[in-house]
ZADO-1210 file (C-alpha; in nm, 4 decimals, padded with zeros to 6 digits):
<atoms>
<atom x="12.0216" y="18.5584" z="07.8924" code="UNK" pos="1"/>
<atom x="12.0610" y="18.2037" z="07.7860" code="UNK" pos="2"/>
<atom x="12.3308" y="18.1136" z="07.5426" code="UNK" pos="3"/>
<atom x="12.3633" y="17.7514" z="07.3705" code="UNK" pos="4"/>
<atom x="12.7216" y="17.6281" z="07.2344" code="UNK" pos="5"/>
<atom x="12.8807" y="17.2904" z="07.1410" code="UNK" pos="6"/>
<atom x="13.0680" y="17.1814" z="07.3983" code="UNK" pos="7"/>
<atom x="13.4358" y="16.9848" z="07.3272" code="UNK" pos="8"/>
<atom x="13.6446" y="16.9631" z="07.6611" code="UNK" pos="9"/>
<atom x="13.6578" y="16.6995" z="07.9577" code="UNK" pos="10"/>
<atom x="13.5757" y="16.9799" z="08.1814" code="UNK" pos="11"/>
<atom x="13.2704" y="17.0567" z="08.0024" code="UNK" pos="12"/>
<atom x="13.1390" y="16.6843" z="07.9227" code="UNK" pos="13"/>
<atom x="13.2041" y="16.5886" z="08.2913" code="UNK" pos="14"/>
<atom x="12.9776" y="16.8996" z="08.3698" code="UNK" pos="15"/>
<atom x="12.7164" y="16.7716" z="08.1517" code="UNK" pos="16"/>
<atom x="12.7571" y="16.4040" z="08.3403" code="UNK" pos="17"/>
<atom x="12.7282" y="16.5858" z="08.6697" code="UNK" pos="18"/>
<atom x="12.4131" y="16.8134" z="08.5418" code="UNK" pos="19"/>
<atom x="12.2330" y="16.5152" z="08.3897" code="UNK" pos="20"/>
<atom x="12.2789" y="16.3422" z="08.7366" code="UNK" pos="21"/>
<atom x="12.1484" y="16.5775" z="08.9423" code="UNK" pos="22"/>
<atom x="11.8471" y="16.6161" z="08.6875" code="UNK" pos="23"/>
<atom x="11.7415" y="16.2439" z="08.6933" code="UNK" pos="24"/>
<atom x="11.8275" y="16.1785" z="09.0483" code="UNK" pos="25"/>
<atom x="12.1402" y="15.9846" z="09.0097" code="UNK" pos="26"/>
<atom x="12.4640" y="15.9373" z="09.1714" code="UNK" pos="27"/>
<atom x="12.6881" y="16.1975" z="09.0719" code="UNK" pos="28"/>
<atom x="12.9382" y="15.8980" z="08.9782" code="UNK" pos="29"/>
<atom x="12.7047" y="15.7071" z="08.7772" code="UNK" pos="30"/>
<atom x="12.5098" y="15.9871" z="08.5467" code="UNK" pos="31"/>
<atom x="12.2632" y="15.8967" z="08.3021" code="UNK" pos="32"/>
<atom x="12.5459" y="15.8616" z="08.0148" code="UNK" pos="33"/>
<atom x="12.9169" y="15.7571" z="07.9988" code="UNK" pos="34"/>
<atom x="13.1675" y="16.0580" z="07.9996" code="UNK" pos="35"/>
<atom x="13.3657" y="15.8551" z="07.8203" code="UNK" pos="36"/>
<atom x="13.1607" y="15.7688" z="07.4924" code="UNK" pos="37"/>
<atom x="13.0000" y="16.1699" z="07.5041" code="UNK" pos="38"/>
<atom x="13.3455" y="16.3347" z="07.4649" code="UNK" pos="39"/>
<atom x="13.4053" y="16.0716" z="07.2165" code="UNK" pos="40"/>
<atom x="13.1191" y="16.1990" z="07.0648" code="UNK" pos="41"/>
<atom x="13.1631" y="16.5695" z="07.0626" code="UNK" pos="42"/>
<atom x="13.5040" y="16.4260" z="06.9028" code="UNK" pos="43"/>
<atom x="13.3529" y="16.2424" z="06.5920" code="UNK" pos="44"/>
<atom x="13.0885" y="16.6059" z="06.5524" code="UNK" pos="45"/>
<atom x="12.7824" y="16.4555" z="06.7116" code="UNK" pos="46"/>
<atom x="12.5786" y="16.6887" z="06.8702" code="UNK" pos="47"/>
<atom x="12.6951" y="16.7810" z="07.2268" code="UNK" pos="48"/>
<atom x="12.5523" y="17.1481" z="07.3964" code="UNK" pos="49"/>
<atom x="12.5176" y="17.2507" z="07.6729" code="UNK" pos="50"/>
<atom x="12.2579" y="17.5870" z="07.7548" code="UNK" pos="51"/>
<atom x="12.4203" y="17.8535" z="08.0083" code="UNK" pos="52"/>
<atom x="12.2677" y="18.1512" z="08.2063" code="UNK" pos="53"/>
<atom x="12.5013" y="18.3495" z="08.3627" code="UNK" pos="54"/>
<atom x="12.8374" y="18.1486" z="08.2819" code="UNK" pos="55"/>
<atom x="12.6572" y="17.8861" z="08.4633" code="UNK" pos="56"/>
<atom x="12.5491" y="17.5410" z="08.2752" code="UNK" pos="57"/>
<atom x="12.1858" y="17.4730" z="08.3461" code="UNK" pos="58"/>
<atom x="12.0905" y="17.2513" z="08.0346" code="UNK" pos="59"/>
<atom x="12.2555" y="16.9836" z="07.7950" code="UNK" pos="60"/>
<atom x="12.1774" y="16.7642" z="07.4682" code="UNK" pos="61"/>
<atom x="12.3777" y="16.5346" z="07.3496" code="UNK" pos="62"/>
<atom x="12.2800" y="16.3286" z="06.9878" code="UNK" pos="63"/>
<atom x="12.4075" y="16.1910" z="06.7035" code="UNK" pos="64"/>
<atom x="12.3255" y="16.0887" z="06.3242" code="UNK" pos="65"/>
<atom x="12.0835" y="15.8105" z="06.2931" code="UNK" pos="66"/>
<atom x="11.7672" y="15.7250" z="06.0544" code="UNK" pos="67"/>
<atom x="11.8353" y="15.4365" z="05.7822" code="UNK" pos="68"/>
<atom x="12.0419" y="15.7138" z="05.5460" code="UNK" pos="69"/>
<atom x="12.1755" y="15.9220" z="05.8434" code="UNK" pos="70"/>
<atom x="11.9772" y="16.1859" z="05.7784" code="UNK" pos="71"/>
<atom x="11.8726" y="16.2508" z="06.1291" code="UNK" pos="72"/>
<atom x="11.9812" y="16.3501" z="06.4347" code="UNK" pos="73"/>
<atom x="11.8925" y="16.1539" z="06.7125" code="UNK" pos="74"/>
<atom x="11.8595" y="16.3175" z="07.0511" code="UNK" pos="75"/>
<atom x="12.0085" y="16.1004" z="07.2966" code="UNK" pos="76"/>
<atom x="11.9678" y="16.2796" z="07.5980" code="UNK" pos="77"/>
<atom x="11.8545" y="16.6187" z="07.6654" code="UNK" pos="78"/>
<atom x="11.7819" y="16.7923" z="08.0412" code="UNK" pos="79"/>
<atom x="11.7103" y="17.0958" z="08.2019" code="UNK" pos="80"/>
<atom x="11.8129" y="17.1849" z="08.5567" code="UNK" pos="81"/>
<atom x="11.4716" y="17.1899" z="08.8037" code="UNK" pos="82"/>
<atom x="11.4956" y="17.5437" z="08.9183" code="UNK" pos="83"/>
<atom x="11.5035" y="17.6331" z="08.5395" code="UNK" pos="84"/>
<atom x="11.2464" y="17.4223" z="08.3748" code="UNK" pos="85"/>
<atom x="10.9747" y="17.7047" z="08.3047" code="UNK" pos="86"/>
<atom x="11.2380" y="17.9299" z="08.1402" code="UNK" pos="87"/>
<atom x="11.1923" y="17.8181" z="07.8029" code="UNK" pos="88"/>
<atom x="11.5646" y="17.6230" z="07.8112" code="UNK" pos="89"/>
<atom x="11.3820" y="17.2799" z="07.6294" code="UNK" pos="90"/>
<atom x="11.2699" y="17.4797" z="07.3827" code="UNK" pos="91"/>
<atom x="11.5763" y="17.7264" z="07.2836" code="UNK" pos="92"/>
<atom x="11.7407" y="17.3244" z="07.3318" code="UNK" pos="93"/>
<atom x="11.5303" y="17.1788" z="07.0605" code="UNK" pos="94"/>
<atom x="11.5693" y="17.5298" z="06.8299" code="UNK" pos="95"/>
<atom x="11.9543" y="17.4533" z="06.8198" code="UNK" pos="96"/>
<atom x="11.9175" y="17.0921" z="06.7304" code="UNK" pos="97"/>
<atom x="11.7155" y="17.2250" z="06.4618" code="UNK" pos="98"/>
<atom x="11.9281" y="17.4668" z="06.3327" code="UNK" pos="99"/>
<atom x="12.2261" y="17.2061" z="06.3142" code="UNK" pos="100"/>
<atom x="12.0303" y="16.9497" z="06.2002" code="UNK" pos="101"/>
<atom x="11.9510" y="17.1968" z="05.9130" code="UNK" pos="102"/>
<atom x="12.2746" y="17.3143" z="05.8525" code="UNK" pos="103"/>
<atom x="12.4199" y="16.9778" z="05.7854" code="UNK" pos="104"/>
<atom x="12.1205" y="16.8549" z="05.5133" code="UNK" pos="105"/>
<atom x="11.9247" y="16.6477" z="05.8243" code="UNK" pos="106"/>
<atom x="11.5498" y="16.6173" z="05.7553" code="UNK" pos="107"/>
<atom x="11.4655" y="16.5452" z="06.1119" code="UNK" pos="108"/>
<atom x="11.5166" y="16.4856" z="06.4512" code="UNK" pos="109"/>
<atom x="11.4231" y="16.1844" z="06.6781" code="UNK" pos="110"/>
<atom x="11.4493" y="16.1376" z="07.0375" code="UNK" pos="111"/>
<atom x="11.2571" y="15.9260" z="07.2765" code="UNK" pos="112"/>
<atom x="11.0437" y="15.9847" z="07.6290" code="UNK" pos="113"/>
<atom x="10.8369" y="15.8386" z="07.8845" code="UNK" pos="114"/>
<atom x="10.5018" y="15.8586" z="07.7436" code="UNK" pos="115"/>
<atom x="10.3823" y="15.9281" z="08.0735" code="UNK" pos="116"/>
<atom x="10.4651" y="16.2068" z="08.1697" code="UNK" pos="117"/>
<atom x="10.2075" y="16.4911" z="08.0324" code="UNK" pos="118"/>
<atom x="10.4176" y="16.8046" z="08.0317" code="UNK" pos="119"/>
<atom x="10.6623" y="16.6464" z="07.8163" code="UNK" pos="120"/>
<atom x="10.4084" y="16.4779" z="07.5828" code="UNK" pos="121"/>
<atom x="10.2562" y="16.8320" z="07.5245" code="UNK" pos="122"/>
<atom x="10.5968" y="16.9638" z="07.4756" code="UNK" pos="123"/>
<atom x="10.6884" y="16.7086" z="07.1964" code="UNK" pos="124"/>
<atom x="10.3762" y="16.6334" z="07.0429" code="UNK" pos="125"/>
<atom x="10.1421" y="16.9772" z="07.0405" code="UNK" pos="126"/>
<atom x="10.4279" y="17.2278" z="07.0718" code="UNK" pos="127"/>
<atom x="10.6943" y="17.0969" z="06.8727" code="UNK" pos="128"/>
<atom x="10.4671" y="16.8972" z="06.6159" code="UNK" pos="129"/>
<atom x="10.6652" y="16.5750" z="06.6927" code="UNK" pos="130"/>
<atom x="10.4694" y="16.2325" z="06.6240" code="UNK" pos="131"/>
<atom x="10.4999" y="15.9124" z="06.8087" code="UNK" pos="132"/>
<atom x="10.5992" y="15.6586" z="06.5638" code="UNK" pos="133"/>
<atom x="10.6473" y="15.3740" z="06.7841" code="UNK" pos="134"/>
<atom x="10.6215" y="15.2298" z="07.1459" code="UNK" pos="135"/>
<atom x="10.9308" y="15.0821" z="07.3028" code="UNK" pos="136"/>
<atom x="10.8733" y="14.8266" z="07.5997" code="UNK" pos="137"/>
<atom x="11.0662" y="14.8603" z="07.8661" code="UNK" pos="138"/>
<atom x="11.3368" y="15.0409" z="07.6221" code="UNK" pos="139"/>
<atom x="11.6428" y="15.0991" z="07.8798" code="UNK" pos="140"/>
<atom x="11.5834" y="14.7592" z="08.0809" code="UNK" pos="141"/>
<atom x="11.5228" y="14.8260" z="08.5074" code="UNK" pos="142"/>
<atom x="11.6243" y="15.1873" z="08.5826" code="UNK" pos="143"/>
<atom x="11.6848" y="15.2441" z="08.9738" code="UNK" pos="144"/>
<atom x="11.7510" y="15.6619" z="08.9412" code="UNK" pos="145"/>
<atom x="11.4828" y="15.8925" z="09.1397" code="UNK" pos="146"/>
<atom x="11.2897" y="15.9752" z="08.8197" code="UNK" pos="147"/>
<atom x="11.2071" y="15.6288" z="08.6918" code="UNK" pos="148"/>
<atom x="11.2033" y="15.4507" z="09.0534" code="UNK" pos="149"/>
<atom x="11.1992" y="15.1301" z="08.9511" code="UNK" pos="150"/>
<atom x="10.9212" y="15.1151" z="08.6569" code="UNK" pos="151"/>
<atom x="10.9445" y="14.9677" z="08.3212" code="UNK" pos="152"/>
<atom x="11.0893" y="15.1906" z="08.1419" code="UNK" pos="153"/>
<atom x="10.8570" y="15.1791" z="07.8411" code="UNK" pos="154"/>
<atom x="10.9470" y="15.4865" z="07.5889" code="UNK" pos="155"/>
<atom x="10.7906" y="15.6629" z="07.3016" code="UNK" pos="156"/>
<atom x="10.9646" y="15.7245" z="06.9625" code="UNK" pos="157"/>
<atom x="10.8867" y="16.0362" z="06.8601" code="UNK" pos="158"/>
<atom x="11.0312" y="16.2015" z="06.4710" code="UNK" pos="159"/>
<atom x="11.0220" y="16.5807" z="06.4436" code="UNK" pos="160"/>
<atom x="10.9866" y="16.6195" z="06.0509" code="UNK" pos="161"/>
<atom x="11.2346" y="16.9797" z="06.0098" code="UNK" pos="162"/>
<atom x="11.1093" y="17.0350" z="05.6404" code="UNK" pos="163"/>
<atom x="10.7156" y="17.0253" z="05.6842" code="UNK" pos="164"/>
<atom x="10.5000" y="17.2273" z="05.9548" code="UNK" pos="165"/>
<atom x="10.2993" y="17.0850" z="06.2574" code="UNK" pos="166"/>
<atom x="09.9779" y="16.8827" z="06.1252" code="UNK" pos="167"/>
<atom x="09.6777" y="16.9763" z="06.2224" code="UNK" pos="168"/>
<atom x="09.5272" y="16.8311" z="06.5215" code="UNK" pos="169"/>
<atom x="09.2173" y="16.6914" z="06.6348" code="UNK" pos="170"/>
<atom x="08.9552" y="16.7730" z="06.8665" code="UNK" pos="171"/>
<atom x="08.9321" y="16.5666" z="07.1755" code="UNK" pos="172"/>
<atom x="08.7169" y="16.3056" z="07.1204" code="UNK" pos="173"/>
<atom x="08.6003" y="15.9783" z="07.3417" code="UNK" pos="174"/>
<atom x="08.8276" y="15.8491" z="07.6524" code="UNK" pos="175"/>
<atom x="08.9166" y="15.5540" z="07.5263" code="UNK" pos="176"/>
<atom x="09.1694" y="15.5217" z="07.8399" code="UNK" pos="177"/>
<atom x="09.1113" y="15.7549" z="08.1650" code="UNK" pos="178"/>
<atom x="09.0751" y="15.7168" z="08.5252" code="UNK" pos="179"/>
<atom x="08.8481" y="15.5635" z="08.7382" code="UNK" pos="180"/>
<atom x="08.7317" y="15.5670" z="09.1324" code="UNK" pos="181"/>
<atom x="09.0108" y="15.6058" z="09.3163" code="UNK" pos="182"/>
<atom x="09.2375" y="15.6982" z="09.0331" code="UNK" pos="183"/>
<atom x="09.3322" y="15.4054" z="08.8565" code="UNK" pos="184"/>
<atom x="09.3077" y="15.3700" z="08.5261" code="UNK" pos="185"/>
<atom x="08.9583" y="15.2024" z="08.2914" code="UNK" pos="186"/>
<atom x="09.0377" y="15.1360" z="07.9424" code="UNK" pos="187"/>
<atom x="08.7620" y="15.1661" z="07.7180" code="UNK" pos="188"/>
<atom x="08.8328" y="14.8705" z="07.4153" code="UNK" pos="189"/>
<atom x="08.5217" y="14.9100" z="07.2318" code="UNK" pos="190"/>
<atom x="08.5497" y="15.3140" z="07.1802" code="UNK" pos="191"/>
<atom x="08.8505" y="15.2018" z="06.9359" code="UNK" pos="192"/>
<atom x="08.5980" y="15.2272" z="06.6229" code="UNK" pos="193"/>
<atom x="08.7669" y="15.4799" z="06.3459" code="UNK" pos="194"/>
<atom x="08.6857" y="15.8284" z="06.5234" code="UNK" pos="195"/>
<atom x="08.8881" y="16.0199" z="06.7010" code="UNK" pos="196"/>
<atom x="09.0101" y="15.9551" z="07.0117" code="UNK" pos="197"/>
<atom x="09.1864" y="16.0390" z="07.3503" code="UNK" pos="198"/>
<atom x="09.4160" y="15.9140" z="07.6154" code="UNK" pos="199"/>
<atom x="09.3735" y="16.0905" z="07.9239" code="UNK" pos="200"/>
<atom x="09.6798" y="16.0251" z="08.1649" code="UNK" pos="201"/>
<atom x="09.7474" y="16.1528" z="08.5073" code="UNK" pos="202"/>
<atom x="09.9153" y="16.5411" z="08.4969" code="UNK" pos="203"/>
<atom x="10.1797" y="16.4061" z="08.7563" code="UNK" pos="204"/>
<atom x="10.3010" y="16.0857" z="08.7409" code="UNK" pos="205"/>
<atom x="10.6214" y="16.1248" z="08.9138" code="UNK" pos="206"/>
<atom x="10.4296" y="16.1775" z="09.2688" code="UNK" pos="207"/>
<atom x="10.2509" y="15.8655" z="09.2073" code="UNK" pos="208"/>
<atom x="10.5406" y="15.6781" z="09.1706" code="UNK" pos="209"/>
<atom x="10.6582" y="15.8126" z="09.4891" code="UNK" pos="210"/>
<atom x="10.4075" y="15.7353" z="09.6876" code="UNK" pos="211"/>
<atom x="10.2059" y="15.4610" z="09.5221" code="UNK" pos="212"/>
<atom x="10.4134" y="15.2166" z="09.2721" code="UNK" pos="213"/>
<atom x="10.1378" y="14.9893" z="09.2064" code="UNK" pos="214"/>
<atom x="09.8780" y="15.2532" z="09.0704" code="UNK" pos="215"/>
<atom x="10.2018" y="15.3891" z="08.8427" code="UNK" pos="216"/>
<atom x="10.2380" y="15.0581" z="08.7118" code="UNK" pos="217"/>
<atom x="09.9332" y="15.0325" z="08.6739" code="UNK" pos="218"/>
<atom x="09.9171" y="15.3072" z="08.4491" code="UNK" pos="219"/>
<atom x="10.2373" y="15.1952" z="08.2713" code="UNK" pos="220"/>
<atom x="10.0448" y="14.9074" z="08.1815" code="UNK" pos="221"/>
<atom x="09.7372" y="15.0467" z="08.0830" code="UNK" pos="222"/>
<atom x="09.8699" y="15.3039" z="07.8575" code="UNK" pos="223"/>
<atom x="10.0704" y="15.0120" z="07.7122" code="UNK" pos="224"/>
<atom x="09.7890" y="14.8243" z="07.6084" code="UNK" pos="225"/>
<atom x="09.6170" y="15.1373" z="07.4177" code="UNK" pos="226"/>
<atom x="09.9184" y="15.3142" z="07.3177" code="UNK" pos="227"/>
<atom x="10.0675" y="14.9852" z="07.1080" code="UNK" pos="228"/>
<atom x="09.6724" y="14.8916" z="06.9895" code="UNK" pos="229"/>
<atom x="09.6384" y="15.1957" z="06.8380" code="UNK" pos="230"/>
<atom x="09.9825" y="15.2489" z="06.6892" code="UNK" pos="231"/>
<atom x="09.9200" y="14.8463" z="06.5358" code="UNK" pos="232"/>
<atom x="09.6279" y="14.9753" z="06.3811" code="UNK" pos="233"/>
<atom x="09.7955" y="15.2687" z="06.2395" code="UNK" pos="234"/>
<atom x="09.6167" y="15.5624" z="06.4039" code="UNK" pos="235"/>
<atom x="09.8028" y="15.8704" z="06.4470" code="UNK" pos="236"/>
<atom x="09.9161" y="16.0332" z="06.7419" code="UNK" pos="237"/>
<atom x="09.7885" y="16.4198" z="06.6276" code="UNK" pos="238"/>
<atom x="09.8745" y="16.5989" z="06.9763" code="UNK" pos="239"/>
<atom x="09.7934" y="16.6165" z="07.3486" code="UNK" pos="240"/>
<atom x="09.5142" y="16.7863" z="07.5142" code="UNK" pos="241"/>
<atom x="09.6732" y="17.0079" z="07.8240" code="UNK" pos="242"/>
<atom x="09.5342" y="16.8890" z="08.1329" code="UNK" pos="243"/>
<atom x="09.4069" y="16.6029" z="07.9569" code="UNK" pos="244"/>
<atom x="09.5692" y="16.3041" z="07.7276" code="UNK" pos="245"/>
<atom x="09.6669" y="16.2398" z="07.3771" code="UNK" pos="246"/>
<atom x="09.4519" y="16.3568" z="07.0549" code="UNK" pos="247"/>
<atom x="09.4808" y="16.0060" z="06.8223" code="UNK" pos="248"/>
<atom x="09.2709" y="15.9941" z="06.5139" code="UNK" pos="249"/>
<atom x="09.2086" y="15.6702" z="06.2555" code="UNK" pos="250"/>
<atom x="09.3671" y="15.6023" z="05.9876" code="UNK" pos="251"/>
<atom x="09.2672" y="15.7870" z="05.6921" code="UNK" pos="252"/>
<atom x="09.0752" y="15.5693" z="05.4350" code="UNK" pos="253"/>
<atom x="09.0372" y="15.5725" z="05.0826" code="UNK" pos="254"/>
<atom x="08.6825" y="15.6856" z="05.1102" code="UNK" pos="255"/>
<atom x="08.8141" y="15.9567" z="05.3019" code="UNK" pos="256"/>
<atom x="09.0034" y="16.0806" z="05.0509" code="UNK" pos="257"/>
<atom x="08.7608" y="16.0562" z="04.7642" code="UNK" pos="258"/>
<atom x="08.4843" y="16.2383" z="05.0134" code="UNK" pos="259"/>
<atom x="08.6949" y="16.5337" z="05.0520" code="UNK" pos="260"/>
</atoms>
């Protein structure tokens, strides 16, 4: 069974700092976050869990209030130990944020990822009903930990909305960006013409970084390009297509309106 609490004490924040480490492939004295400003954190009542199974801790989260009114709770950081990823964890995770979110008067929750990687887009996007508001270039500046090897690391913005339901998606429509011979990526510009779209990516990006850097980047830069055209244009991001790429539809128009 899988139990999630706030967490308060040294001992537990360090265990989060040595968790999130071992997660994103860091040095176990340099994790992904400063012990320091978390358990100052959990101090002030931002958001700091931490998911167990078994008395053992095999998940954090750690957030605090942000939006222009602090009326949201930003997700800072949020992992899940490997051997554990397919037990649901993320999602029981993202269920407590909610609840506290709620429980304080918070209308949403925000958090950011690497738009490349597909599991997590599907998580955020179709599961959750989060929507990508913006795209962050090279967000966190060079990161050198095994997950991010190296790459820009470029970042969606995604806002879970707590007080409506998911939106409907769309059906896949058009590649505007997909891959080509040999696997790198052909962007198709002159799809862009107000019908729905899609942005097929590759389902595992974190072997291609291993083993070939330049195709991942790339793909960085590729999904760049259509990722920030589209959002400029104000097309929304609707959902992502399992085994496939992101579901982005036009902006609805006045004549749409008055049709329906």
């Amino acid at each position: 069974m899988t139990t999630i609490r706030m967490l308060h004490t040294f001992g537990q924040i360090n265990a989060i700092g040595e968790l999130l480490a071992g997660i994103w492939g860091a040095p176990p004295e340099q994790p992904p976050i400063d012990v320091s400003m978390v358990l100052a954190l959990a101090h002030s009542a931002g958001y700091v869990a931490g998911a167990y199974q078994e008395g053992e801790l095999v998940g954090a989260s750690v957030g605090f209030l942000g939006g222009r009114n602090r009326d949201e709770l930003h997700s800072h950081i949020t992992g899940v130990r490997k051997d554990r990823m397919s037990a649901g964890i993320g999602f029981m995770i993202k269920q407590h944020q909610r609840s506290w979110a709620l429980e304080r008067g918070l209308t949403a929750i925000t958090w950011t990822f690497d738009p490349l990687i597909a599991r997590n887009a599907y998580f955020n996007l179709t599961r959750l009903g989060g929507r990508i508001n913006e795209y962050l270039i090279n967000f966190y500046g060079p990161m050198d930990d095994g997950l991010n090897c190296g790459q820009p690391s470029d970042r969606a913005f995604v806002r879970w909305d707590l007080l409506t339901g998911p939106t409907s998606g769309v059906q896949a429509g058009p590649a505007v960006l997909d891959a080509g011979p040999g696997g790198a990526p052909v962007l198709h510009r002159a799809l862009i013409a107000g019908r729905p779209v899609e942005l097929i990516i590759p389902a595992d990006i974190e072997t291609i970084r291993r083993h070939d850097p330049g195709l991942a980047l790339e793909w960085r830069l590729a999904l760049r390009e259509a990722m920030t055209t589209l959002l400029d244009l104000g097309w929304t991001f609707s959902g992502f297509r399992r085994g496939g790429g992101y579901l982005v539809k036009p902006p609805t128009t006045k004549e749409d309106h008055e049709d329906r």
